[in-house]
C-alpha positions in Angstrom: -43.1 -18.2 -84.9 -45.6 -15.7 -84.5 -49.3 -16.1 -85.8 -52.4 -13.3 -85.8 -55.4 -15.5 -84.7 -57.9 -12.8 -85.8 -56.0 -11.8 -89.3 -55.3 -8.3 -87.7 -51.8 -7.3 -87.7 -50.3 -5.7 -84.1 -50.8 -2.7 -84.3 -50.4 -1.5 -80.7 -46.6 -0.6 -80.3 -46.4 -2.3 -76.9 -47.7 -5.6 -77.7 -45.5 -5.5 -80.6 -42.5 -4.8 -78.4 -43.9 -7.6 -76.0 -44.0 -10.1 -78.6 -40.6 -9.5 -79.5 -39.1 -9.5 -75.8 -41.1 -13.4 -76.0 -38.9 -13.9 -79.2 -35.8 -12.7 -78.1 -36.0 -15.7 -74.9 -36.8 -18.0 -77.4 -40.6 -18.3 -76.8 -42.2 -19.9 -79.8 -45.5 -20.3 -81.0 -46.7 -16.8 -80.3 -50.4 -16.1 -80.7 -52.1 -12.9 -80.7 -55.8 -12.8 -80.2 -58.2 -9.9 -80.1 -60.8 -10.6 -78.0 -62.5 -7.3 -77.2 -65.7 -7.5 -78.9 -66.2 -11.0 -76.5 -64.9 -9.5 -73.3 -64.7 -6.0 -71.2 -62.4 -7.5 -68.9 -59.5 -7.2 -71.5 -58.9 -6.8 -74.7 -55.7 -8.3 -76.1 -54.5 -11.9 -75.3 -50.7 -13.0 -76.1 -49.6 -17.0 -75.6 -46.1 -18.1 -76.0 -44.7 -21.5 -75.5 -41.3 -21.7 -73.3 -39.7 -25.1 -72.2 -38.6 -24.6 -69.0 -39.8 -22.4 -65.6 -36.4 -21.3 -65.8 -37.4 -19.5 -69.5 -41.2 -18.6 -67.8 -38.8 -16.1 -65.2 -36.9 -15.1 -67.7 -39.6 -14.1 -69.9 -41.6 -11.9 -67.0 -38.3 -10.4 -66.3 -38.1 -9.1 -69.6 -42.0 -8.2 -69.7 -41.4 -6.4 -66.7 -38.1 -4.4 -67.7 -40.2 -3.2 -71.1 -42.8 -1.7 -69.9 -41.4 0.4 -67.5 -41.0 2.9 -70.2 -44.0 3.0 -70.7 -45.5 5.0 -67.9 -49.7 4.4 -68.2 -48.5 0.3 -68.1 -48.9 -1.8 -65.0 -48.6 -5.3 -64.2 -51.7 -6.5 -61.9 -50.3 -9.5 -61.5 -48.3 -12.4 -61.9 -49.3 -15.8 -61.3 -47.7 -19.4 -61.5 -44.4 -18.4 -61.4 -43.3 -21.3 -58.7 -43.9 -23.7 -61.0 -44.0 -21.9 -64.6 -45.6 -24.6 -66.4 -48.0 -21.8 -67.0 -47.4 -18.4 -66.1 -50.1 -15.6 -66.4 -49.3 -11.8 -66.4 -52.0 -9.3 -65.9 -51.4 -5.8 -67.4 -54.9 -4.9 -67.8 -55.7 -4.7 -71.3 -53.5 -7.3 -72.4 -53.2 -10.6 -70.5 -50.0 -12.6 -71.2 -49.8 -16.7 -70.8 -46.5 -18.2 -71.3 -47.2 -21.8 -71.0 -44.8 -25.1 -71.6 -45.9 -27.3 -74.2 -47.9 -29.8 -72.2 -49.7 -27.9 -70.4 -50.4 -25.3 -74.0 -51.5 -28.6 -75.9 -53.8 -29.5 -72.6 -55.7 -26.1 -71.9 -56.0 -25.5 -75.8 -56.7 -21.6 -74.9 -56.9 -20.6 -78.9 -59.6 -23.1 -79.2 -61.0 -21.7 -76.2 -60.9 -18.2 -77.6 -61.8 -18.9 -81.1 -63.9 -16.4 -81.7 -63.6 -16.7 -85.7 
C-alpha cells in the first residue's frame, strides 16, 4: 500500500521507480512526503515498513542496483543496516527509511513530518 501524505502524486521518475523496487520486496505501508518547503537539507522523504533485517538488505540492495542507471544519483549513506530495525539511505534529495513495524509505530516519522 502506497499513500501520498501531501496529496501530490510522484512525479519524479526515480522515486517512482524506488517505490516500486520497495513493493516488489514486499515493503508495505509506503509513504511519500514532500518536505521541501520545511527543509533545504532534502526534499523528498519515502518510509516503507519491512519485517525482517533480512528484507531491510534486501531492500537497499535493490535501491542500490536502481539507481545505478541513473548517473547524477548517489547514495551518501547507509545507516542501521546491522540491525535493520530501521534502516536510513541518504541519496541527497530523497532520504529513504525502511523501518520494521515496532520501531515505525514508535518514531511515528509522518506525525513528525506532518506538515499539512
Amino acid at each position: 500500500m502506497r499513500v501520498c501524505i501531501n496529496k501530490e502524486s510522484i512525479s519524479d521518475p526515480l522515486l517512482e521507480a524506488i517505490v516500486v523496487s520497495l513493493e516488489d520486496i514486499k515493503a508495505t505501508n509506503i509513504v511519500y512526503l514532500k518536505v521541501s518547503q520545511v527543509t533545504a537539507m532534502f526534499d523528498q522523504i519515502v518510509i516503507a515498513t519491512v519485517e525482517s533485517g533480512r528484507q531491510s538488505r534486501a531492500a537497499v540492495q535493490k535501491i542500490q542496483e536502481l539507481i545505478k542507471p541513473y548517473g547524477n544519483m548517489k547514495i551518501f549513506g547507509v545507516e542501521g543496516l546491522e540491525t535493520g530495525e530501521w534502516v536510513l539511505i541518504d541519496m541527497g534529495d530523497i532520504v529513504l527509511h525502511i523501518m520494521q513495524p515496532k520501531t515505525r509505530e514508535f518514531y511515528n516519522l509522518e506525525e513528525l513530518w506532518n506538515i499539512y
